[in-house]
ROGU-370690 format. One record per atom (N, C-alpha, C): residue in three letters; x, y, z. Coordinates in steps of 0.1 Angstrom, whole numbers, padded with zeros to 4 digits, always signed. Layout:
REM residues N
alaXYZ...
This chain:
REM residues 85
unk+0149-0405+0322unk+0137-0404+0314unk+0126-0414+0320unk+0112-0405+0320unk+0103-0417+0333unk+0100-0427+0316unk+0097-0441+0325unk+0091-0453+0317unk+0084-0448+0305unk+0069-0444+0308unk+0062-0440+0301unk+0068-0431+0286unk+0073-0419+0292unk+0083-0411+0280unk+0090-0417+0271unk+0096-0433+0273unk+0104-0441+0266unk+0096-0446+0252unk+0087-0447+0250unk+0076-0452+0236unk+0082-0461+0235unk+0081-0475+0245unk+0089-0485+0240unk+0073-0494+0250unk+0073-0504+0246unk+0061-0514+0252unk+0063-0517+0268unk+0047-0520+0272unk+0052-0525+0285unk+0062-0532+0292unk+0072-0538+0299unk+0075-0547+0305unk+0090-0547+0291unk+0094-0536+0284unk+0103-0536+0282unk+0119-0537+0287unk+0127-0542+0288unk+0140-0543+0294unk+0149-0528+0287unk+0148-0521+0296unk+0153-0505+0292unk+0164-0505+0285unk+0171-0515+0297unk+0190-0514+0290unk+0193-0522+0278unk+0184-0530+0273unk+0182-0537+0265unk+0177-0523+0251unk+0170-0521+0255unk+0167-0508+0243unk+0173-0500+0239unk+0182-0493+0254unk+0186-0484+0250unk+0198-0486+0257unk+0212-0489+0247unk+0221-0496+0256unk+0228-0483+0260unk+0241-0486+0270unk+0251-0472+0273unk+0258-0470+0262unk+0257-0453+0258unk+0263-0448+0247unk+0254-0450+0233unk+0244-0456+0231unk+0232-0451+0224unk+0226-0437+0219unk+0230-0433+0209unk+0221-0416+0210unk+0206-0420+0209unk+0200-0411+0213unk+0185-0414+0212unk+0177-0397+0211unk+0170-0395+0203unk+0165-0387+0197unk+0149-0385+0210unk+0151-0369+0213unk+0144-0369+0227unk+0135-0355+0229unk+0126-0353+0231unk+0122-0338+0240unk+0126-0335+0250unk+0131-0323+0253unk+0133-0319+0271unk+0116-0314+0274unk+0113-0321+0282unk+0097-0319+0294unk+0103-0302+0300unk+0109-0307+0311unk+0111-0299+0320unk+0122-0299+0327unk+0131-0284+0332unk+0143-0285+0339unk+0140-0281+0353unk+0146-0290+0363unk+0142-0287+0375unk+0153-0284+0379unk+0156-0272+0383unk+0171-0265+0385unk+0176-0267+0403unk+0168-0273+0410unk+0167-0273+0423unk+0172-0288+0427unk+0166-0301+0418unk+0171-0311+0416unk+0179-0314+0410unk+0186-0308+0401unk+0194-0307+0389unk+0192-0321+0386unk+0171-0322+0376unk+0171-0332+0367unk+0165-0327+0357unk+0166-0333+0346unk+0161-0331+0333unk+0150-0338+0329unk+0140-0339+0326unk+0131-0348+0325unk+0127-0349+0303unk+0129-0357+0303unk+0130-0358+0287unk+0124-0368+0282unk+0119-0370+0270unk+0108-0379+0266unk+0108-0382+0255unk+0110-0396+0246unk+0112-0400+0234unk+0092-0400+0231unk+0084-0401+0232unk+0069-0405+0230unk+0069-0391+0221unk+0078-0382+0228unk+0069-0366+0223unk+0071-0361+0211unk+0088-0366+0208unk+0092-0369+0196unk+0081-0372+0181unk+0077-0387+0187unk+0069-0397+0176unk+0056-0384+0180unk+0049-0380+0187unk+0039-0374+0185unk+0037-0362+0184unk+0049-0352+0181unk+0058-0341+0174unk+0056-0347+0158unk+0058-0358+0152unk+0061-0362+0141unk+0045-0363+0134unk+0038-0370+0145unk+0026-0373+0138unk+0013-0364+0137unk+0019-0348+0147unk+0009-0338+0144unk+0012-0332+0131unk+0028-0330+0132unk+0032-0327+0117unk+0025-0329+0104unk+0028-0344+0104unk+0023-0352+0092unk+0008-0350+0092unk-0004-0350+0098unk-0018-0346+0101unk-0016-0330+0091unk-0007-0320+0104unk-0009-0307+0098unk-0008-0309+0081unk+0005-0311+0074unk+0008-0316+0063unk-0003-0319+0054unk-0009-0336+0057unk-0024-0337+0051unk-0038-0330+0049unk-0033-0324+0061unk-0050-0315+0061unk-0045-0303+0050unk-0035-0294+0057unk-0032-0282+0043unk-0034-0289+0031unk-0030-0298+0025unk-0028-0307+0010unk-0038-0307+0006unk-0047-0315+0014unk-0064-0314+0015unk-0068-0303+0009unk-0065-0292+0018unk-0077-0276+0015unk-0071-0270+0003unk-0060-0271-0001unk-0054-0271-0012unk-0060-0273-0025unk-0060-0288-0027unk-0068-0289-0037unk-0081-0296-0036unk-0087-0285-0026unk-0105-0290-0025unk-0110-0287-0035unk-0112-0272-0042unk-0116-0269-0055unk-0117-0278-0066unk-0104-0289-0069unk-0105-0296-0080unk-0111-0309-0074unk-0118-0312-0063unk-0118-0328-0060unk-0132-0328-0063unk-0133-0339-0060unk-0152-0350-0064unk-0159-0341-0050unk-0151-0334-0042unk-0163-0329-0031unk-0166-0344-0014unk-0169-0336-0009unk-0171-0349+0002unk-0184-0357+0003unk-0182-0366+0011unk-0193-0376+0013unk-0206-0366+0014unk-0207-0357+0025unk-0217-0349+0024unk-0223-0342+0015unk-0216-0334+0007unk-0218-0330-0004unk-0225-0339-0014unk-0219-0353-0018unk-0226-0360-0025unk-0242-0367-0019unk-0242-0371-0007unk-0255-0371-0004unk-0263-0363-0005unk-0259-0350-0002unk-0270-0337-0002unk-0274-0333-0018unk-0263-0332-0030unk-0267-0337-0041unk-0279-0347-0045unk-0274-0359-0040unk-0287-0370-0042unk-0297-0370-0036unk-0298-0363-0032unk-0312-0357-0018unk-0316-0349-0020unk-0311-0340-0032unk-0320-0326-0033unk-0332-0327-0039unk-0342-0322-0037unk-0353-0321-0048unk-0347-0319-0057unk-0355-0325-0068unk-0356-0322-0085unk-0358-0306-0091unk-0363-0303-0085unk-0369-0288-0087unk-0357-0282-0081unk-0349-0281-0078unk-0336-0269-0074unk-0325-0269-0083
Protein backbone atom coordinates (compact mmCIF):
# COMPACT_ATOMS: atom_id res chain seq x y z
CA UNK A 1 0.00 0.00 0.00
CA UNK A 2 1.84 3.38 -1.24
CA UNK A 3 2.39 5.89 1.97
CA UNK A 4 -0.01 8.36 0.90
CA UNK A 5 -3.06 5.58 0.60
CA UNK A 6 -2.24 4.73 4.38
CA UNK A 7 -4.46 8.01 5.93
CA UNK A 8 -2.17 7.94 8.64
CA UNK A 9 0.09 11.44 9.22
CA UNK A 10 3.32 12.36 7.91
CA UNK A 11 6.52 10.73 9.16
CA UNK A 12 4.38 8.05 10.59
CA UNK A 13 6.16 4.63 11.65
CA UNK A 14 4.04 2.21 9.37
CA UNK A 15 4.88 -0.98 11.33
CA UNK A 16 4.00 0.77 14.29
CA UNK A 17 0.38 1.43 12.87
CA UNK A 18 -0.13 -1.25 11.23
CA UNK A 19 1.45 -4.18 13.02
CA UNK A 20 1.91 -7.91 11.25
CA UNK A 21 -1.42 -9.65 11.37
CA UNK A 22 -3.51 -6.40 11.82
CA UNK A 23 -6.76 -6.50 9.63
CA UNK A 24 -7.19 -3.25 8.14
CA UNK A 25 -10.25 -2.13 6.29
CA UNK A 26 -9.03 -1.04 2.57
CA UNK A 27 -9.97 -0.27 -1.27
CA UNK A 28 -8.35 -2.24 -4.03
CA UNK A 29 -6.94 0.93 -6.55
CA UNK A 30 -5.78 -1.27 -9.10
CA UNK A 31 -4.63 -4.96 -10.17
CA UNK A 32 -1.52 -5.17 -12.09
CA UNK A 33 -1.61 -8.66 -13.31
CA UNK A 34 1.91 -8.36 -15.02
CA UNK A 35 3.56 -7.36 -11.66
CA UNK A 36 1.42 -9.39 -9.65
CA UNK A 37 0.68 -6.22 -7.24
CA UNK A 38 -2.32 -5.01 -5.77
CA UNK A 39 -2.31 -1.54 -5.06
CA UNK A 40 -4.86 -0.75 -2.16
CA UNK A 41 -5.72 2.27 -0.13
CA UNK A 42 -7.08 2.96 3.42
CA UNK A 43 -7.67 7.15 2.53
CA UNK A 44 -10.45 5.81 0.01
CA UNK A 45 -12.22 4.01 2.57
CA UNK A 46 -12.51 7.35 5.06
CA UNK A 47 -13.49 9.31 1.81
CA UNK A 48 -15.99 6.52 0.57
CA UNK A 49 -17.50 7.25 4.17
CA UNK A 50 -17.50 10.86 3.97
CA UNK A 51 -19.26 11.27 0.43
CA UNK A 52 -21.80 9.00 1.92
CA UNK A 53 -22.50 10.91 4.84
CA UNK A 54 -22.59 14.42 2.56
CA UNK A 55 -24.92 12.26 0.07
CA UNK A 56 -27.12 11.32 3.39
CA UNK A 57 -27.34 15.09 4.54
CA UNK A 58 -28.07 16.74 1.36
CA UNK A 59 -31.14 14.11 0.59
CA UNK A 60 -32.35 14.84 4.46
CA UNK A 61 -32.06 18.44 3.50
CA UNK A 62 -34.32 18.34 0.19
CA UNK A 63 -36.53 16.29 2.10
CA UNK A 64 -37.70 18.41 4.44
CA UNK A 65 -37.16 21.76 2.56
CA UNK A 66 -40.93 22.36 2.30
CA UNK A 67 -41.30 22.49 6.14
CA UNK A 68 -38.11 24.59 6.99
CA UNK A 69 -37.58 28.59 7.67
CA UNK A 70 -36.17 28.58 3.92
CA UNK A 71 -32.49 29.70 3.31
CA UNK A 72 -30.33 32.57 3.88
CA UNK A 73 -31.30 33.80 0.47
CA UNK A 74 -34.65 33.52 0.60
CA UNK A 75 -34.75 35.47 3.77
CA UNK A 76 -32.75 38.35 2.44
CA UNK A 77 -34.70 38.57 -0.73
CA UNK A 78 -37.87 38.64 1.58
CA UNK A 79 -36.35 41.73 3.47
CA UNK A 80 -35.46 43.33 0.28
CA UNK A 81 -38.49 43.22 -1.47
CA UNK A 82 -40.43 46.22 -2.14
CA UNK A 83 -43.46 46.87 0.00
CA UNK A 84 -45.66 46.98 -2.91
CA UNK A 85 -45.27 43.03 -4.02
Amino acid sequence: MPNEETDTAHGTDLRQAFPVGSEVEVVVLDVDSESHRIRLSRKAIREVDENNDARTYSERQSEGQEASFGSMADKLRAAFRPADE
